[in-house]
C-alpha positions, -999 to +999 in steps of 0.1 A: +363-356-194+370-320-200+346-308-174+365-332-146+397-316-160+382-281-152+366-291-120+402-307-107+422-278-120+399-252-100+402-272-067+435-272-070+441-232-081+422-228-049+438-253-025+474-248-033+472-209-023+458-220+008+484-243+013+514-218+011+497-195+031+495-215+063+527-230+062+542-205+086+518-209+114+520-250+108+555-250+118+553-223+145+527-251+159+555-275+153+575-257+173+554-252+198+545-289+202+582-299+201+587-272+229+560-288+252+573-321+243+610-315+260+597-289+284+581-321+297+612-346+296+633-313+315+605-315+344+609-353+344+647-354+348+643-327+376+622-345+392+647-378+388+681-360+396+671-327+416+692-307+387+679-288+356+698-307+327+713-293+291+703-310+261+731-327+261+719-346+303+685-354+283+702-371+255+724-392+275+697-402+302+676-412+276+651-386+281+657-376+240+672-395+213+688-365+187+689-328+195+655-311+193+652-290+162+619-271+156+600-275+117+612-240+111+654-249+114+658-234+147+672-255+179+650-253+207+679-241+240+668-247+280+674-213+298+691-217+337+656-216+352+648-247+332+622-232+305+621-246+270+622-221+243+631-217+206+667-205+206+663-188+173+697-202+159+692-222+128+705-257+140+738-267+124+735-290+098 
């Protein structure tokens, strides 16, 4: 029993380390994702209504359902030329 103890506790000294230490470039991969995601639904409602929307357009066409807020707090913003980015505001809660 004390060996499985030992063997658990060592598995675990070396996962959680791990664990910390790529939690940065999970949510920068969030972010990234989420980025793509409305990048996509901003094409699609220029290519519905011949205009580059705001957030706000998207939500009320039904293109999103809340306001896009990346893992790491920040609110992702659509520039005039119609590219997605992170804003690099924390979103307000």
């Amino acid at each position: 029993m004390l060996i499985v103890l030992l063997v658990i506790t060592v598995l675990l000294l070396i996962t959680i380390p791990n664990v910390t230490k790529h939690n940065s470039s999970i949510q920068e991969k969030g972010c990234d994702g989420l980025i793509n995601m409305v990048q996509a639904q901003v094409t699609s409602y220029q290519i519905d209504h011949k205009k580059i929307p705001t957030i706000g357009e998207l939500q009320t066409g039904g293109y999103l359902r809340s306001t896009p807020v990346c893992p790491n707090g920040n609110t992702v913003a659509i520039a005039a030329d119609g590219v997605v980015s992170d804003g690099g505001a924390p979103a307000a809660d």
